[in-house]
N, C-alpha and C positions, 0 to 999 in steps of 0.2 A: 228144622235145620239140624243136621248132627253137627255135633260137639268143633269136629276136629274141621267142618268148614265157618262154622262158626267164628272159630280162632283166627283162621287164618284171613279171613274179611275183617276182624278188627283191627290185625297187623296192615294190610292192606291201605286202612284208610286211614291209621295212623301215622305209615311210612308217606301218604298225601299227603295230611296235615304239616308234616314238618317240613318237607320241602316244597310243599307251597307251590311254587309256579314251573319250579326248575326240571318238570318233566315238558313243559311247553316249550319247545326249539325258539330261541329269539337270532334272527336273521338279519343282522346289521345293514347288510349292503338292501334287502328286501326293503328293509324298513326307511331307509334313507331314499330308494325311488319312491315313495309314497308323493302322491301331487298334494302339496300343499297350497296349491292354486293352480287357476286351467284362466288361460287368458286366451278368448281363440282357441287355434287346436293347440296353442303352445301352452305345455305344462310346468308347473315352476316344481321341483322336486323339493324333499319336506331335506336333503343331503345340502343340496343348491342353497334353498333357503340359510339352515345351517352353518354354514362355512361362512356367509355373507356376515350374516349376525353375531357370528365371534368377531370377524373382519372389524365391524363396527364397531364393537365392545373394547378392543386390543387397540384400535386408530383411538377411540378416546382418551383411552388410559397413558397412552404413548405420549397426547396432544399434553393433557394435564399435567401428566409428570414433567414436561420438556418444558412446560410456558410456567407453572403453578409450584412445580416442586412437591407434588403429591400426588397421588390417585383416589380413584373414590374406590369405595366398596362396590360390586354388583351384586345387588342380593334378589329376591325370585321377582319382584315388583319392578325393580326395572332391569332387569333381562326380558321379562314380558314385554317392557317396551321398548328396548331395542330390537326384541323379534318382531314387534310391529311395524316399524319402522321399515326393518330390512324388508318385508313384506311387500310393504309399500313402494320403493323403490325397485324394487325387482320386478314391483308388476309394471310400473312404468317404464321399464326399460324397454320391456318388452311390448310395450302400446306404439315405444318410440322407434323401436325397429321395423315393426309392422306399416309403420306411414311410414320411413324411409324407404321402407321393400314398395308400398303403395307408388309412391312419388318418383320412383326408380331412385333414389340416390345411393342405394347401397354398391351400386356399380360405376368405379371409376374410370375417368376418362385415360386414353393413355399417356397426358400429357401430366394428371395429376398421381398417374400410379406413378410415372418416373420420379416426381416430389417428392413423392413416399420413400422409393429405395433413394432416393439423394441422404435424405433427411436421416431413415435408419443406418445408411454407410457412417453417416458424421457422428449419430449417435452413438455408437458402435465403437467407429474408432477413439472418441471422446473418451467413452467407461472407459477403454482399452490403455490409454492412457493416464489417467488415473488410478489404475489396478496396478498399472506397472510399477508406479512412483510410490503406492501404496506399499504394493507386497513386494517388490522387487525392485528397492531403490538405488542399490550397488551392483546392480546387476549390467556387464557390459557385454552384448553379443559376438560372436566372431569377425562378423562383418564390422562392424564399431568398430572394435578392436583395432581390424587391420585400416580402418579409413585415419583412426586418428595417428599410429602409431606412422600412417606416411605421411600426415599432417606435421608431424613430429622432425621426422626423417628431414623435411624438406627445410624447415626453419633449423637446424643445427646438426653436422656428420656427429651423431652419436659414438662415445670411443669403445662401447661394444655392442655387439649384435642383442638387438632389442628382443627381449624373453614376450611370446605369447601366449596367453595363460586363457583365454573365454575358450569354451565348450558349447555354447551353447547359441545359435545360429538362429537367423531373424526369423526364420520358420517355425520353428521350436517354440521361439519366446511367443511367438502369434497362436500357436494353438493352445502355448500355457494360458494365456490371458482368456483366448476364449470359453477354457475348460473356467475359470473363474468365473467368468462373466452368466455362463448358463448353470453355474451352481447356485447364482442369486437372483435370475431369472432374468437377465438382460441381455437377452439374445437378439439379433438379428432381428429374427419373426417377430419379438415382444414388439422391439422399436416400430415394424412393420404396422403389425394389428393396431397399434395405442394410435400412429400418425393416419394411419385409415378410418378410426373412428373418430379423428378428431377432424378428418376432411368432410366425412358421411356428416357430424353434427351440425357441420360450418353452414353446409347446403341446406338441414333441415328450417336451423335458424335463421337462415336468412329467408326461406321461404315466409316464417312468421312476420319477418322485419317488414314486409312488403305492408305500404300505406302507411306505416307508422314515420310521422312527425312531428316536428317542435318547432314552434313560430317564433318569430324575433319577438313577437308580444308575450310571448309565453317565456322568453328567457330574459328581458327587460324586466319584467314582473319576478323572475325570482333574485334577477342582480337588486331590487328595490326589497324585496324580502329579507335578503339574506343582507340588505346594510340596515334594514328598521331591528332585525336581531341584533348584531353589533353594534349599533348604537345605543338599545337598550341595557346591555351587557357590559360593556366598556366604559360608559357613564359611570355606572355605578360601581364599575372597580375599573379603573385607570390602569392600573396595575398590569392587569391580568392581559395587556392589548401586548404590554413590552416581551412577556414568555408567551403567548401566542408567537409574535415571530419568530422567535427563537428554537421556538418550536418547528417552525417551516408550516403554520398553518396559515391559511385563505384568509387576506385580510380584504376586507371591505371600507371599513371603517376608523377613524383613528380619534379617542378623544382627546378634546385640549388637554394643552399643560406639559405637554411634550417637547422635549430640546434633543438636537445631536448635537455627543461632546465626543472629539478627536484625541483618540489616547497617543501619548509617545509612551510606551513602555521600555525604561532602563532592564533588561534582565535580569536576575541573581544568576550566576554561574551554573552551568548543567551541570558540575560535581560540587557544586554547593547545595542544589536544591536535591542532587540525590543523596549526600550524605545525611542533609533537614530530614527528606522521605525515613530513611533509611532508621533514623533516631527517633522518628515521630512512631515507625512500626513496635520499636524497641520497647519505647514507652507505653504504648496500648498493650502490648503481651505483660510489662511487670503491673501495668493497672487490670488488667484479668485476672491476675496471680494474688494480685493482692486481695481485688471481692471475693473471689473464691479459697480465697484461706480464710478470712471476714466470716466469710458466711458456714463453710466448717465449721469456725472456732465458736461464731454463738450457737451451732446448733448442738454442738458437743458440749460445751458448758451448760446446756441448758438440761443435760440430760441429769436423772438422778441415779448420786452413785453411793447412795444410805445404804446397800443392802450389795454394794460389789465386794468382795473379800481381799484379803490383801495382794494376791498377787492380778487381778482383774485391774485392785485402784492403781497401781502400779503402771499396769498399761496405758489406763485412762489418761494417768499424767504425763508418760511418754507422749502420747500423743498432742495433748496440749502443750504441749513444747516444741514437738516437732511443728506442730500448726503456727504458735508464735514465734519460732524460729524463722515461719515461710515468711510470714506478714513484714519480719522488721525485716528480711534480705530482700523482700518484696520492695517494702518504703524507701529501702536504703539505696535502690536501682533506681526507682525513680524519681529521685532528689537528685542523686547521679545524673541520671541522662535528659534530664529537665536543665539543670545547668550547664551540661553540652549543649544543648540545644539552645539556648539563650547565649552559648559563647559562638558558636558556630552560627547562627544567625545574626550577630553581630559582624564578626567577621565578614559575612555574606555581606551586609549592605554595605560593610565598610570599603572594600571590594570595590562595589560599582559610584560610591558616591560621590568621586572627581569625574569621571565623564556625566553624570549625573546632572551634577552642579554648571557644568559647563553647553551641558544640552542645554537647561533651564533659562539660563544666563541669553543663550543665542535666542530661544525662543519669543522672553518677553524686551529684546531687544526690535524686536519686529521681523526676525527671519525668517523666508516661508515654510508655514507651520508642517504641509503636505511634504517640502523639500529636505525638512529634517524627519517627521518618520522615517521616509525613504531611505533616509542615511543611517539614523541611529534605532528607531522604532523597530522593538523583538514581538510588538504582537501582532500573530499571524491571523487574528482579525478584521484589522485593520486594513489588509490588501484586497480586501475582497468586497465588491458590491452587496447591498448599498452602502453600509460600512466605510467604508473609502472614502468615498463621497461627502455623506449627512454625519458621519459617527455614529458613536451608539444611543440607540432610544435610552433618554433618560426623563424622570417626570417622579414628583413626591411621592414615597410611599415606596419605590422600588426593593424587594431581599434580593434578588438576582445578583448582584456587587457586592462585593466587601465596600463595609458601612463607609469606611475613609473614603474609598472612592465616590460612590453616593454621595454622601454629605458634600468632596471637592464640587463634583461635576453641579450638583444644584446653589452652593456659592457663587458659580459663577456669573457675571449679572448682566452682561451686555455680548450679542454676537461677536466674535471677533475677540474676546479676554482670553487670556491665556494664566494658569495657576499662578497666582504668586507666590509659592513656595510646592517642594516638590511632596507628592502623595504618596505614602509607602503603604503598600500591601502585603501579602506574603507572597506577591510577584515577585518585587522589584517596587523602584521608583515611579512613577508614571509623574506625565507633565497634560496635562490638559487644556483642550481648547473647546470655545463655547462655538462651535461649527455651525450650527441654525437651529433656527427657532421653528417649529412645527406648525404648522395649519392644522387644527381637526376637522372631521367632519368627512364624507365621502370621500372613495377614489373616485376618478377617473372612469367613466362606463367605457374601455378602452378594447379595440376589436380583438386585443389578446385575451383579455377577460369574456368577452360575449361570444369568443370561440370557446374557451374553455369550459363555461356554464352548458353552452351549448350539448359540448360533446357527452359531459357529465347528464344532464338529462335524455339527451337521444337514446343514451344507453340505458339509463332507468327504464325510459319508457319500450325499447324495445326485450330488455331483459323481462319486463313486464306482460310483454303481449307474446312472445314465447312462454311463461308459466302459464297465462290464459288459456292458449292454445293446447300445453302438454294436461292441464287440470281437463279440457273439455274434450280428448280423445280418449282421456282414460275412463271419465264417464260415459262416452257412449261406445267404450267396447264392451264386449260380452266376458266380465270377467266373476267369474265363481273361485272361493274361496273355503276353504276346510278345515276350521281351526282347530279341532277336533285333532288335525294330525299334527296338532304342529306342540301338542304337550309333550 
């Protein structure tokens, strides 16, 4: 080989070497048709895929940080698994299409396409409404304008000609709203397509729902289930039955030891208790000011200043002064607004303690106990079923109450006792009555309840035979997969 092609092949494979792949064309759009799955003749694209799987990755992150207050990391091990995921789903969408296209449901009737445009109109005008009051909350149109200003006209002769100032006409405002609305993608068609898939689903499902039932024996059997768990449970923490209902959970079961006691609650003034609020914030900010200059000042003291020079130790000591400076204006606040608060809550009960004393008085005089909540009782508790009625679940061992209350209401020792002496909390006063005594043990197997078990299971079991149904079409379609394309 002479010399001078000799050269020029080394430069050659050189100028390869360093750029490596970048004489190879990479063709985005090419690369993102690639079938990352073939389900039938339907191909899932590796672009399709893609977008779904960020779709997934961004819905979590959004979910975590809105409920949790944080997000996770995605790093290459599960982005794998959210691409598999998305995978999966996609293939089944597509299984699920297929039997709708089979079954005809993907064509509706004209009775159910006119539900569709009802539905997308209201939907529609709904965002529309909401965009308005969003982005355009002072905004009055022409027409407005002139309906109220004869609104106006008609209630009083105005003593000069009333000034019209809107531009902007209910047309206008209607195609601004709409240009919002399909900037965010809640268009017309969007409303259209989402209620049309969700009529094509209704028909797939229900096709599953066919034969699936639930026997009175079979919902007898979980009302007797679900009272042998709460009995279990409740026994052993009593407690835990009283924040159950509190909670608004399913009760079955109730253990002994249980009373309702009938609160009358004296109020503290609503600008006495927001001035209390108001002084109790005060206080929490000068006791944050104060650990945090605390916790400065020993970490600065502890530092070593052998070897700082004069003008450095200088600083050092500025600073621990200004730090003990914070601490003693820190203490000195909150000795201050501590003793507000002990003067001003005094005041507060002092405030209510003659109607107080005179509610108490009627009470254990024998007046009806229901006839005076009614009259003087501020707690909005108390008005409301079962409440009303029993009062509140009370039984030893309860923290749901402030202790005074607790300890009154379990004092009391016969149905029908009423406080002898009034209970202060950082409510108010409260006056109490021993309202009834509890039965443990079972509810009532009540047709309200063995409709509700009912329905509760129907829908297990048919949500159930739908996943059966979507697992056993997806197995037996012809679906090929290429993981190959999808690094």
């Amino acid at each position: 080989m002479k010399k001078g092609i000799a050269l020029i092949a080394m430069l050659l494979a050189a100028a390869l070497m360093l750029s490596g792949c970048n004489l190879i064309g990479y063709d985005a759009e090419l690369d993102g048709a690639q079938a990352v799955a073939k389900v039938g003749d339907t191909e899932i694209t590796k672009a399709e895929w893609a977008d779904y799987r960020d779709y997934l990755v961004e819905y979590e992150q959004q979910y975590m940080q809105q409920y949790y207050g944080f997000t996770l990391p995605v790093d290459e091990a599960s982005m794998a698994s959210y691409g598999e995921l998305a995978l999966e789903q996609l293939i089944e969408s597509v299984v699920i299409e297929d039997k709708m296209e089979e079954l005809g449901y993907l064509e509706l009737t004209e009775e159910e396409n006119a539900e569709v445009e009802e539905y997308a109109t209201s939907m529609t005008d709904l965002y529309k409404m909401l965009i308005r009051y969003q982005n355009y909350p002072d905004l009055e149109t022409v027409e407005e304008e002139q309906e109220r200003l004869a609104a106006e006209a008609a209630e009083a002769t105005p003593s000069e000609p009333q000034e019209t100032v809107a531009t902007i006409t209910d047309a206008m405002l209607d195609e601004m709203l709409t240009n919002d609305l399909n900037t965010i993608g809640y268009t017309h068609d969007y409303f259209v397509r989402t209620q049309t898939m969700s009529k094509q689903s209704e028909k797939l499902k229900a096709y599953t729902y066919e034969g699936v039932t639930v026997t009175d024996a079979q919902v007898k059997d979980e009302f007797d289930s679900r009272v042998a768990s709460q009995k279990e449970s409740y026994d052993a923490n009593p407690a835990a039955y009283a924040s159950a209902e509190k909670n608004g959970s399913d009760l079955y079961y109730m253990p002994a030891g249980y009373r309702g006691v009938k609160n009358l609650l004296i109020q503290l003034s609503d600008e006495k208790q927001d001035e209390i609020k108001q002084l109790n914030s005060d206080l929490t900010a000068a006791k944050n000011l104060l650990s945090s200059g605390n916790d400065d000042l020993e970490e600065l003291k502890a530092q070593d200043t052998a070897e700082l020079d004069e003008e450095a130790l200088a600083a050092y000591n500025e600073q621990i002064a200004a730090l003990e400076e914070q601490v003693a204006s820190a203490q000195t606040t909150i000795d201050e607004t501590q003793a507000k608060i002990d003067e001003t809550t005094e005041a507060a009960f002092a405030e209510i303690l003659p109607l107080a004393q005179e509610v108490l008085a009627k009470a254990q005089a024998g007046e009806d106990f229901d006839a005076l909540i009614e009259t003087y009782g501020e707690d909005a508790g108390m008005t409301a079923e079962p409440n009303k009625s029993r009062g509140y679940l009370v039984c030893d061992g309860l923290s749901i109450y402030e202790q005074s209350f607790q300890d009154a209401a379990m004092a009391l020792e016969n149905v029908g006792d009423v406080s002898a002496e009034l209970v202060k909390t950082s409510y108010g006063f409260h006056i109490l009555q021993y309202a009834s005594e509890l039965a443990g043990g079972e509810v009532e197997y009540t047709e309200e309840i063995k409709t509700a078990i009912y329905d509760e299971m129907l829908k297990e079991a048919q949500d159930a035979a739908y996943e059966a149904a979507v697992t056993q079409w997806v197995s037996e379609a012809k679906v090929e997969t290429f993981p190959k394309v999808m690094k």
